[in-house]
C-alpha positions, 0 to 999 in steps of 0.5 A, a space after each residue: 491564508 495569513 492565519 494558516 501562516 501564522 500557525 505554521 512552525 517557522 523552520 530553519 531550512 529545509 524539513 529534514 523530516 522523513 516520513 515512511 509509510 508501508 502499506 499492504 493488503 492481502 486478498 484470499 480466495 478459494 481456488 479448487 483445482 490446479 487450473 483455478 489456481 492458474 486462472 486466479 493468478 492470470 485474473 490478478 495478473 490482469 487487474 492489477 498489471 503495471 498499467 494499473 498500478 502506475 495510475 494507482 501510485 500516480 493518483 497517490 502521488 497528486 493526493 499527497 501534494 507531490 509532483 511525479 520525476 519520473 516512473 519505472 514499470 515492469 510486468 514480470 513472468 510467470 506472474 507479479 508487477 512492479 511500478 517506482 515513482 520518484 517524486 519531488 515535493 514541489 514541481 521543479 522546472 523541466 530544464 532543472 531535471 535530469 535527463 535521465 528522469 521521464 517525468 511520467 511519460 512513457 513511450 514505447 521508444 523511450 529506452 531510458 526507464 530507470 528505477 533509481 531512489 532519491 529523496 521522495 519516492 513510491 514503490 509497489 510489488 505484487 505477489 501472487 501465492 498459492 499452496 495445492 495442500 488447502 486450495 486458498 491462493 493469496 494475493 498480496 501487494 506491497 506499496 511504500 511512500 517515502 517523502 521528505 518536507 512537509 508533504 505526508 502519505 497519510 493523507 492517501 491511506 483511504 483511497 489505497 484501502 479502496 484500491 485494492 480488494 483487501 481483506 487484510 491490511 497492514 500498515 506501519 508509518 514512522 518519521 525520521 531525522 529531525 527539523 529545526 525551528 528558528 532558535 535551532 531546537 530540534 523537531 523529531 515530528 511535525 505533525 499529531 498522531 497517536 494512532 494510524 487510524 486517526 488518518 482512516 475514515 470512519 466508515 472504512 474502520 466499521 468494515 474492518 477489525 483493527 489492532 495497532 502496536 505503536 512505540 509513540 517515543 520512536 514515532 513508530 506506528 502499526 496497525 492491522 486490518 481485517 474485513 469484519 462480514 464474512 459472503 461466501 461467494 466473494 471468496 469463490 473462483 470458479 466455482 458457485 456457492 450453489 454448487 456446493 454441499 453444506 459440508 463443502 461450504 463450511 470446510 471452505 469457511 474453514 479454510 478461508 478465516 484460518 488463512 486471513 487470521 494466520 495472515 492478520 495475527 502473524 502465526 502459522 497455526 497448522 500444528 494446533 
């Protein structure tokens, strides 16, 4: 233990440093009719409502060394969900925290939910999309952890990626601020990173095609994911592969890698 102490950059103060990691995925599938579009979006409404989501960003939270203040959810109509987490790098005494901050617990009686942010937080929104043109619906979720100190949302980027069904994913980390050591240099960065892949196991990098644009003087990472085998049948809603003609078949293929690669490259490609 003196050893890791040792190897620790003694600061002056506190650490400054804010680390902020924006994670989406995006799942595709092939929704034939006006009512499969409907029944996905209830099916995704139902796996991934606030409930869920609250667990996901509460495991998230114990992943990466913080304690939760306080938690605001919300289930929204006709569709989507969204969960704030405020959290501190340290459990802080229960007579020390506001009134106003649940500490996590939810009760139906309980009346003063707020979704304020301060310091350290987590967020997720869903979105649900759909288009009758090309019969594919999207799935999107959006998850943001901002922390300060030493803590890192890293180290939670497997367990994210494992959350969800994802056949796409973007990510982008950045630092900001700065620390200073002792001898009052400043310190933009209190960790080594060249890529966000270094934080993603190796097995889930096999899975998945991966690009990444960083500007590593800014401390400005991105990368992009997308699911490298190809099944059918996990792409269909309602409908069984059996079901359909080869020539069905390979104008639904058709359809589902055009929307994943729109999505992963970032560019509408309906009038090439």
């Amino acid at each position: 233990m003196a050893k890791n102490d040792k190897s620790k950059l003694k600061l002056y103060g506190f650490n400054n440093l804010t680390k902020s990691l924006s994670f989406n995925i995006y799942d595709v599938c092939y929704t034939k009719t006006k009512e499969d579009r409907e029944k996905y979006i209830e099916y995704i409404d139902e796996q991934y409502n606030a409930e869920r989501l609250t667990k996901i960003l509460t495991n998230v939270t114990k992943m990466i060394g913080a304690s939760v203040l306080n938690i605001a959810k919300q289930d929204y109509d006709p569709q989507g969900a969204s969960v704030t987490l405020l959290i501190s790098e340290e459990e802080i005494p229960i007579y020390v925290v506001d009134p106003s901050c649940n500490r996590g617990i939810l009760t139906p009686i309980r009346e003063n939910i707020v979704a304020h942010l301060d310091k350290s937080h987590v967020t997720v929104h869903t979105y649900p999309e759909s288009h009758p043109q090309n019969d594919i619906s999207t799935f999107r979720v959006d998850i943001d952890v901002a922390t300060c100190g030493t803590i890192s949302p890293l180290k939670a980027l497997d367990y994210l990626i494992g959350s969800f069904d994802s056949d796409i994913i973007t990510i982008d980390y950045k630092v900001r601020g700065f620390t200073r050591d002792m001898d009052g240099k400043k310190h933009f960065i209190d960790h080594e990173i060249n890529s966000i892949q270094n934080y993603i196991a190796k097995d889930t990098q096999d899975r998945y095609s991966l690009i990444d644009m960083n500007i590593h003087q800014s401390n400005i990472f991105h990368t992009k994911m997308m699911l490298n085998d190809f099944e059918l049948d996990n792409y269909l809603f309602e409908v069984k592969q059996e079901d359909l003609s080869d020539m069905e078949k390979a104008g639904i293929i058709k359809k589902l890698k055009k929307e994943m690669e729109e999505i992963f490259y970032g560019m509408d490609t309906s009038n090439d």
